[in-house]
N, C-alpha and C positions, 0 to 999 in steps of 0.2 A: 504494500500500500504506500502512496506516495505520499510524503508529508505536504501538508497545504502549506506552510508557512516557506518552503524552500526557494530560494529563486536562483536560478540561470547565473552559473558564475559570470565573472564579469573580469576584466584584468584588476581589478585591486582586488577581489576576493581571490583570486589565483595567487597574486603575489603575496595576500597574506598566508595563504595555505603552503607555498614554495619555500616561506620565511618561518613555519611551525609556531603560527600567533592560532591561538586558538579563539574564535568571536562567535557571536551568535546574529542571528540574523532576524530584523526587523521592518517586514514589508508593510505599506499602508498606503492608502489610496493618497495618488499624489494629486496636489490643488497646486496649477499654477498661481506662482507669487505668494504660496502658500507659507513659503520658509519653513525655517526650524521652528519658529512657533505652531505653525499649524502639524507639524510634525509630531511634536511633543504631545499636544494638546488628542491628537488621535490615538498616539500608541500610550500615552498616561504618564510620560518622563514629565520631569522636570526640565524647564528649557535649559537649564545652568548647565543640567548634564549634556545636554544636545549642542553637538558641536557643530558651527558652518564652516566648510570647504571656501574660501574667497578668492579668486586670481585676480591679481592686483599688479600694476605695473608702473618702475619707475621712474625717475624722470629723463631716462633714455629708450623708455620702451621696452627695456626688463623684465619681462615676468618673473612674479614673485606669488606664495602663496601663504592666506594669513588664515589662521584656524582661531576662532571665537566662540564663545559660549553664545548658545544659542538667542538670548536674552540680553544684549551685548553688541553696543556698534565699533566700529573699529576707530580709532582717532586718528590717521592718516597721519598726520603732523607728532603725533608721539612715537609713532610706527617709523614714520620716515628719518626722525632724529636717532632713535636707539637702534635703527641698521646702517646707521649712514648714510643715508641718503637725503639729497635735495628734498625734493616732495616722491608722495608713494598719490596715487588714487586708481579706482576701479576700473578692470579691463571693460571696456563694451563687451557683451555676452557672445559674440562672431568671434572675437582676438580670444576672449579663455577659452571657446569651447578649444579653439585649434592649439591654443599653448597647450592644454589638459589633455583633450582626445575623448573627455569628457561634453554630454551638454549642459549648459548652466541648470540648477536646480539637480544633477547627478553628481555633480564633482564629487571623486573621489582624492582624498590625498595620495593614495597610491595608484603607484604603476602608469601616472601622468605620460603622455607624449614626451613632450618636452624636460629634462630633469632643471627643477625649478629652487632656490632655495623659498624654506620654509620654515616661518615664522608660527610662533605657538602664545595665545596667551597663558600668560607664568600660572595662573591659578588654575589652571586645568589639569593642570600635572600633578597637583596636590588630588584631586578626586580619584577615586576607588575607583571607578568604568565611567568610560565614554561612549555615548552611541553617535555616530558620522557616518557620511553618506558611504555606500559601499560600492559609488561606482555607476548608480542607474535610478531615476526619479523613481522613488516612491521607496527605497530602500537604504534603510539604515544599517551598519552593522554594529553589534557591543562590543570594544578591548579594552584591554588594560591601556591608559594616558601613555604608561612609557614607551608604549609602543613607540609613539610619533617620534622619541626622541633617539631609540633603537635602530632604528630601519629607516626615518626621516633625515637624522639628525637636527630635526627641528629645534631652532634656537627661540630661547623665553623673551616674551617681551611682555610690557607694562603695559598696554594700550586700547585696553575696555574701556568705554562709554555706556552709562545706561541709556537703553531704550527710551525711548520719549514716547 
């Protein structure tokens, strides 16, 4: 019998399966523009737990990749200063999906087209599981935080905003 919950790997569930991260997997009907809030709010997380995937590019056109609590804007200008960089702000959704290989609203951090550096807010690290996109609209997968900094090498930064 087949489990109803399972979906269609994907290249970040491959690559986590290649890399021996064990996660769990969390499909839900996806609502464009929905975000990680509406994510949350169907599967019953918490958005703080709920990470977003962000491709974001510098002020030469660099992509970069920012991971945020769900509940949580990113502050470009804090971002930008603790990488170094001039200004950081948002790819148009045509420039990430092709930097990622991902389309916007699936981003997954792993197994991206392009290898991009990537940035992590610092308090995410400190939580017990994360659930982030696995790769494909409407699916989330659960790991352990260190993951992102294992297999990512994802660097901490300061640069949460609350939601307005």
């Amino acid at each position: 019998m087949a489990r109803k919950d399972h979906v269609s790997e994907t290249p970040a569930t491959a690559f986590l399966k290649a890399n021996g991260v064990g996660f769990t997997e969390h499909p839900y009907e996806y609502l464009e523009h929905g975000g990680a809030q509406h994510s949350a709010a169907v599967l019953g997380f918490d958005p703080f737990t709920v990470v977003k995937t962000l491709v974001m590019e510098d002020e030469k056109a660099r992509p970069l990749i920012v991971l945020m609590h769900g509940n949580r804007t990113v502050s470009t200008k804090n971002l930008a200063r603790q990488a170094g960089l001039k200004s950081v702000q948002p790819c148009k959704p045509e420039v990430a999906n092709r930097h990622s290989g991902y389309l916007v609203g699936g981003t997954s951090p792993f197994a991206t087209r392009k290898q991009m550096p990537v940035y992590v807010e610092e308090s995410i690290l400190a939580l017990p599981r994360i659930v982030l996109n696995g790769g494909r609209r409407g699916y989330l997968v659960g790991i352990d935080p260190q993951v992102l900094v294992q297999l990512l090498v994802a660097k901490p930064v300061n640069c949460a905003l609350d939601e307005t």
